[in-house]
ZAMARGU-4260 file (C-alpha; in steps of 0.2 Angstrom, whole numbers, plus 5000, padded with zeros to 4 digits):
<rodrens>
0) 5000/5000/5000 | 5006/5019/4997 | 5008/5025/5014 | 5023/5032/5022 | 5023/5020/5037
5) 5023/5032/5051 | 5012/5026/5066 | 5011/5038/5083 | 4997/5035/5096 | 4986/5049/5099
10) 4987/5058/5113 | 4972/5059/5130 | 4973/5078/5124 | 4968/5073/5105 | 4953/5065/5112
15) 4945/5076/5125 | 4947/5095/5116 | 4930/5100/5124 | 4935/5094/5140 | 4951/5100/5142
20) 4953/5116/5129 | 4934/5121/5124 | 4934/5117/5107 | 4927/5104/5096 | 4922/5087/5105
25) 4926/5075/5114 | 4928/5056/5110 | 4916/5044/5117 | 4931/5034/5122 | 4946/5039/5130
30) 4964/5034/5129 | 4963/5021/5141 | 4950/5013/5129 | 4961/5012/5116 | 4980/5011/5124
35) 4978/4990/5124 | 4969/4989/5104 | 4987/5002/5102 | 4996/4987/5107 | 4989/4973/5096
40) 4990/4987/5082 | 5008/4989/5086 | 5011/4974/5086 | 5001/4967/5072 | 5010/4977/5060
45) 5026/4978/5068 | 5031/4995/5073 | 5047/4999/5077 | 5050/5014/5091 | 5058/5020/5106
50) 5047/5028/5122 | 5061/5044/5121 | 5048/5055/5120 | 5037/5065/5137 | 5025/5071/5126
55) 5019/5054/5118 | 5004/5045/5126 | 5009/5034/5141 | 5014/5015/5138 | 5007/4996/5144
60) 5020/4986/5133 | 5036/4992/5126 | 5037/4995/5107 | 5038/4978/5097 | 5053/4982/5087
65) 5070/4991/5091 | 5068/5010/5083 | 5080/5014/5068 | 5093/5025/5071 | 5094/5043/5069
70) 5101/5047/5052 | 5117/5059/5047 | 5105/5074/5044 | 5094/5071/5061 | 5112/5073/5069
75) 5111/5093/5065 | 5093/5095/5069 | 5096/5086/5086 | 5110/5099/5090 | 5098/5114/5082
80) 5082/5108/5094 | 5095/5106/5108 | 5101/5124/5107 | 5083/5129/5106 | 5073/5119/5120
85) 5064/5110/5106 | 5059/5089/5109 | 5066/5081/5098 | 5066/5062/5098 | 5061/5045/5088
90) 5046/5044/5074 | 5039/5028/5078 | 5035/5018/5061 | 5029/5000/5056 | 5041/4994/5044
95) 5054/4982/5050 | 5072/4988/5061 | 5075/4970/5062 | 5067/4954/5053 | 5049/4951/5061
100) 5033/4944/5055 | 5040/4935/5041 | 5047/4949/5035 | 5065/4953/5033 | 5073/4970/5039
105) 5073/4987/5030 | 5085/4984/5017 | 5088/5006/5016 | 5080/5006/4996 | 5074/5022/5000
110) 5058/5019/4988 | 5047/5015/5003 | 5029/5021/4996 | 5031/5004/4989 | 5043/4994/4998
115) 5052/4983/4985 | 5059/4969/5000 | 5042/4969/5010 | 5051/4976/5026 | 5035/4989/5030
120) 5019/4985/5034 | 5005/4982/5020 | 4987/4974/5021 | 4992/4964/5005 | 5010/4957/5013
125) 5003/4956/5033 | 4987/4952/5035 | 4978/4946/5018 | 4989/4930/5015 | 4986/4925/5035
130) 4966/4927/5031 | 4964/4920/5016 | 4975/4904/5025 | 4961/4902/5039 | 4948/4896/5023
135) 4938/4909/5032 | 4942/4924/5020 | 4938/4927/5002 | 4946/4941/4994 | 4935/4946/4976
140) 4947/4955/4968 | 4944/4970/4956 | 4926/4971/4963 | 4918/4986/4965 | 4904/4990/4978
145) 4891/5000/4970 | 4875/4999/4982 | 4870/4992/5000 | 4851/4985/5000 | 4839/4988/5013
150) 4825/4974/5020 | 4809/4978/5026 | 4817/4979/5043 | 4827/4992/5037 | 4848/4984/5039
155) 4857/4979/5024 | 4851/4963/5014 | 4864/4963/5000 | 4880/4970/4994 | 4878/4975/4974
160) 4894/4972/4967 | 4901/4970/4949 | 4919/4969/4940 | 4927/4976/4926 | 4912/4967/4915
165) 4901/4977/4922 | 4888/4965/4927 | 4879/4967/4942 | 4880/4952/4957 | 4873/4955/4975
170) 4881/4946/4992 | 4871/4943/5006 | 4878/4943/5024 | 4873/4946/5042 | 4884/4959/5044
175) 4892/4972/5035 | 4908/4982/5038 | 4911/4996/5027 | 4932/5001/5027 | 4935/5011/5010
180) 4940/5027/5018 | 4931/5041/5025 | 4929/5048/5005 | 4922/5032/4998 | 4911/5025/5014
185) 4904/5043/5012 | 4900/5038/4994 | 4893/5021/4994 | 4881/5028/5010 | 4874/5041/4998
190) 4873/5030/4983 | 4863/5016/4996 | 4847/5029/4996 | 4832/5021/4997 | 4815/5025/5001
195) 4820/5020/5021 | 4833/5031/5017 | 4830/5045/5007 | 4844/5055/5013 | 4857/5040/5012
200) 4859/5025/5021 | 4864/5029/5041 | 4862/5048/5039 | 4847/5050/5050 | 4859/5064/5060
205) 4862/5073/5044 | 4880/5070/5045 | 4883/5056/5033 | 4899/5066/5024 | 4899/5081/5035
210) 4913/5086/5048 | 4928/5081/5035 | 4946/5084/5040 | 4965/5081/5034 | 4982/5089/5040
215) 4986/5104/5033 | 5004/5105/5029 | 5019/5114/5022 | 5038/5110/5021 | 5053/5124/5022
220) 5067/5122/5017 | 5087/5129/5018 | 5102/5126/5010 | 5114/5116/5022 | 5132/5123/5025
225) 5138/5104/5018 | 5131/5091/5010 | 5119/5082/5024 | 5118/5067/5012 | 5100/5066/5008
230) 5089/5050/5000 | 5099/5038/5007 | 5085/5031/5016 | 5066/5036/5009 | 5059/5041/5027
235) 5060/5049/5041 | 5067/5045/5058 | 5065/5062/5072 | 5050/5071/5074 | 5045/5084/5089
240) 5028/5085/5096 | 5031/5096/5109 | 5020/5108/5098 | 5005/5096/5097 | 5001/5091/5115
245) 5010/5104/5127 | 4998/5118/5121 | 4983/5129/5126 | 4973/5121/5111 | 4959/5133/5114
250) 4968/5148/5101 | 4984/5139/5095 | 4982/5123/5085 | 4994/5108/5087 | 5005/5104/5075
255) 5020/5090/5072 | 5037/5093/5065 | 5044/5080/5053 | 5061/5082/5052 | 5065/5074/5033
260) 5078/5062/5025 | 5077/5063/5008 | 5073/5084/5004 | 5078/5095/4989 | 5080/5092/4973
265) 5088/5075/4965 | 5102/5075/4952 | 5091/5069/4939 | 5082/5086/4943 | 5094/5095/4946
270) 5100/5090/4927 | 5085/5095/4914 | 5083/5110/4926 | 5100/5117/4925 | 5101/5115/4904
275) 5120/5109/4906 | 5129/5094/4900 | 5145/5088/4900 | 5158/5095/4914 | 5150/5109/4919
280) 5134/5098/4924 | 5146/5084/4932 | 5151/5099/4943 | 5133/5109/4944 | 5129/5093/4952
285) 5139/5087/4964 | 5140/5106/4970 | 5121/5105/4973 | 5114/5088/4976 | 5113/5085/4995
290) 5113/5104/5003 | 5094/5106/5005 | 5087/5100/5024 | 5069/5104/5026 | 5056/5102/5040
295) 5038/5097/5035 | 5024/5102/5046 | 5007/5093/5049 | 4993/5104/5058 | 4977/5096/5067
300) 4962/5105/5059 | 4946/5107/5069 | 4930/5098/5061 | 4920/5111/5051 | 4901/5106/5043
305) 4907/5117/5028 | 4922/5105/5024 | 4911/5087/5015 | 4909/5073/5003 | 4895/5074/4992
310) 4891/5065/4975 | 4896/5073/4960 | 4881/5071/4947 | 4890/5079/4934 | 4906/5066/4933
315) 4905/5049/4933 | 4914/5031/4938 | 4917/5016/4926 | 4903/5010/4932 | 4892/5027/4929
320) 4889/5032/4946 | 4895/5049/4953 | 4909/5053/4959 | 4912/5060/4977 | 4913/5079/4977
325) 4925/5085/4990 | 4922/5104/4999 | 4937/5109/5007 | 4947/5124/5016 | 4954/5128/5030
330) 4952/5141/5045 | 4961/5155/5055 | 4965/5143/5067 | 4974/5130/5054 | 4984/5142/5047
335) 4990/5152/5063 | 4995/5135/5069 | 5004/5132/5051 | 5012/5150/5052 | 5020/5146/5070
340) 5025/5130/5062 | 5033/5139/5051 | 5041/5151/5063 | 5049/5135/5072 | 5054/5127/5059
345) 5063/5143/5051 | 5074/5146/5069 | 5079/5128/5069 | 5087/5129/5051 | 5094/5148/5057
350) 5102/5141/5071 | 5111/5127/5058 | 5116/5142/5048 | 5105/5137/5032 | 5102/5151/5021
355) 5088/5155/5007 | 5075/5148/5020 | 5058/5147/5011 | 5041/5139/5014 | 5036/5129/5001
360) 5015/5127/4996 | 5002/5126/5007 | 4995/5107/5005 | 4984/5096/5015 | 4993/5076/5017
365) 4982/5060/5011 | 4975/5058/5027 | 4955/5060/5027 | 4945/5061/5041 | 4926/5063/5048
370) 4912/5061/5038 | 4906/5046/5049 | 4910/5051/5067 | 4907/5041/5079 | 4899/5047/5096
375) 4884/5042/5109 | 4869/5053/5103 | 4861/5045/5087 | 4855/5064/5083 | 4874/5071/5084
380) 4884/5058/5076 | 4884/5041/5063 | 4891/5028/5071 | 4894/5022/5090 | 4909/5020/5100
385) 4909/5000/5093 | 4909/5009/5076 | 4891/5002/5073 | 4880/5013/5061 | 4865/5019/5073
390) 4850/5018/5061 | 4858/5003/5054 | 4861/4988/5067 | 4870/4976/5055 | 4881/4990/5048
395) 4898/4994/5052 | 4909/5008/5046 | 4926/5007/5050 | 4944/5018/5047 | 4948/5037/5051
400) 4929/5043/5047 | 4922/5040/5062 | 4937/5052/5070 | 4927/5065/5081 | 4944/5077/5079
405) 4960/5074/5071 | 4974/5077/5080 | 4991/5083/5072 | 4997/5066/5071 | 4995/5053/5056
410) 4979/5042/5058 | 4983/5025/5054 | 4988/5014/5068 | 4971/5023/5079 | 4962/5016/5062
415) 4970/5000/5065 | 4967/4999/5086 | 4950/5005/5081 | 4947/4990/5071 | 4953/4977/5082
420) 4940/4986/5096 | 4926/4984/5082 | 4932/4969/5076 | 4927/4961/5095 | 4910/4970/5093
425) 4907/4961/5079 | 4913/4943/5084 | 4905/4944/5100 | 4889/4946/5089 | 4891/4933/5078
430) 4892/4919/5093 | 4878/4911/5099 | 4875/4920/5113 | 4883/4937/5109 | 4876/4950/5115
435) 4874/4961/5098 | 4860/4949/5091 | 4858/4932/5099 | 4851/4924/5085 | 4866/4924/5072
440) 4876/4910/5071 | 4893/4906/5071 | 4890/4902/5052 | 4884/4917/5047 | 4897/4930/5036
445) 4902/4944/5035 | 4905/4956/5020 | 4921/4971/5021 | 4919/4981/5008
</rodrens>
């Protein structure tokens, strides 16, 4: 999968804004809900990390894997941060430090959005093989979801499917757990109107696609004294958080600083933009490549009913259904939390003596979240703290969209825990006498889509 691999815990902070700063709301759960599914996440992927840091969430078990070791350019950020009182410590990530799960070590490619030696954690690498071996899983590839159907009693009869041909097919189950993100969960809800559900399936509240978030981000930049040998591994190893947690939330927004491996341009780059060749390029080259270190900044934005999924009528799939239309900005609060990021970052890379120090574009990272947020009050949110739909008893929506807030850190491994805690839900139900519906049996399956 294309993910970068980085997996923090979210903080008791991240969970209870309401509570503790006045803004937003607060989790149905709390930390200490999620701290032991944190752990199976941890280590069903196999992260690797180091408890270095005072401002991380607090600890049960110790990390599963060793962390890697800081690399040449984190050496002159550690000494910057030092000079300045800022935390700098570990980025905890699930790819593997030493050989684990099957799976040999990090072999340092440095071309980890797909990981060529299967050293970072991936659905397809860790966990469909193991399924598919139980005979209890089976994976229909190139299948698209296009519809849920309704019964008379108002949960989901049938899955309507089809592949590349077109042709539609239907799956029945007892339960259904939709995973596709909090973009395309959004989508197949609003496609699954009925007359039941005239507004979309599960959207009594109103909410179904409302509330969306990401991470804000920008990365600056400087030019290094000396070469701090960049892109020889393709992630990053240091972070701080001291900016995301130890805060008054209420009017400045947390933020994470990523302190990067791999920045500035490559030699291929630095080639077809420098119109040389020959000498002078062999030179150009080895002059430039390597002199750039840069500091990415990720900001926690607050949910807002203006940012939401829709269904684009006017542009449609393969299959000829619409598209999701995504409406998205950010506040005052976002970006004065991105422009003191950017004031931090700048000091760090004035204090190593870089020069041209620039901000590079705003941008928000591939992380979505909301749309389907989860809470206690069936008129105020979309799913419950099990991640159960609560117009829809045999319905589960699962991954970042039932986030209440977003925190500044990267959601994945509180997608992960929070699927092992629904996952339990929905195995406790399908038991004879579990106490979500007595009368499924233990035969009885269930459809992800």
């Amino acid at each position: 999968l294309h993910w970068e691999g980085y997996t923090l815990r979210f903080h008791e902070h991240d969970l209870r804004l309401r509570s503790l700063h006045g803004i937003a709301d607060d989790w149905p759960i709390g930390y200490a809900d999620l701290e032991p599914y944190y752990d199976r996440a941890e280590a069903a992927l196999g992260v690797a990390g180091v408890s270095d840091d005072p401002s991380s969430s607090p600890r049960s078990t110790p990390f599963p894997l060793p962390a890697f070791p800081f690399s040449y350019s984190d050496g002159f950020f550690s000494r910057a941060c030092g000079t300045l009182g800022i935390g700098f410590h570990h980025l905890p990530q699930a790819r593997n430090s030493v050989a684990y799960g099957g799976r040999a070590q990090c072999q340092a490619c440095a071309t980890c959005h797909v990981c060529p030696t299967g050293a970072k954690a991936s659905i397809d690498l860790t966990h469909a093989p193991a399924a598919e071996a139980t005979g209890n899983v089976r994976i229909l590839s190139e299948a698209t979801v296009l519809r849920l159907e309704v019964d008379r009693s108002g949960g989901v009869a049938t899955a309507v499917y089809a592949q590349p041909d077109r042709v539609e097919r239907r799956l029945a189950a007892r339960i259904f757990v939709l995973a596709a993100g909090a973009v395309e969960n959004v989508r197949l809800l609003l496609l699954s109107a009925s007359p039941g559900h005239p507004d979309g399936l599960a959207n009594r509240s109103g909410l179904v696609g409302k509330l969306f978030m990401s991470h804000p981000s920008v990365e600056v930049a400087g030019r290094a004294k000396d070469n701090v040998y960049p892109y020889r591994i393709g992630f990053s190893t240091a972070m701080s958080r001291q900016f995301a947690v130890e805060r008054d939330r209420s009017t400045r927004g947390a933020f994470l600083l990523e302190f990067l491996n791999s920045a500035g341009p490559k030699p291929g780059e630095l080639a077809v933009s420098s119109r040389l060749s020959g000498e002078p390029l062999r030179r150009h080259i080895q002059t430039e490549f390597g002199r750039t270190l840069a500091i990415r900044i990720y900001c926690e934005q607050l949910p807002d009913r203006a940012n939401s999924i829709s269904l684009n009528h006017r542009l449609k799939d393969f299959f000829g259904n619409p598209a999701p239309h995504i409406t998205y900005n950010i506040g005052r609060y976002e970006r004065d939390a991105l422009e003191e990021g950017k004031r931090v970052a700048g000091r760090i890379l004035q204090t190593l003596g870089a020069t041209g120090i620039r901000p590079g574009d705003l941008s928000a990272a591939a992380h979505q979240i909301g749309t389907h947020r989860m809470g206690m009050d069936p008129r105020a949110s979309v799913v419950d703290p099990n991640l159960r739909a609560h117009d829809v008893p045999n319905l589960y929506l699962v991954g970042s969209g039932c986030f209440v807030t977003a925190s500044a850190s990267p959601p994945t491994l509180t997608i992960a825990a929070l699927a092992i805690r629904a996952s339990e839900h929905i195995a406790a139900g399908l038991r004879p006498s579990g106490p979500t519906n007595p009368a499924l049996g233990a035969e009885d399956p269930v459809i992800v889509a």
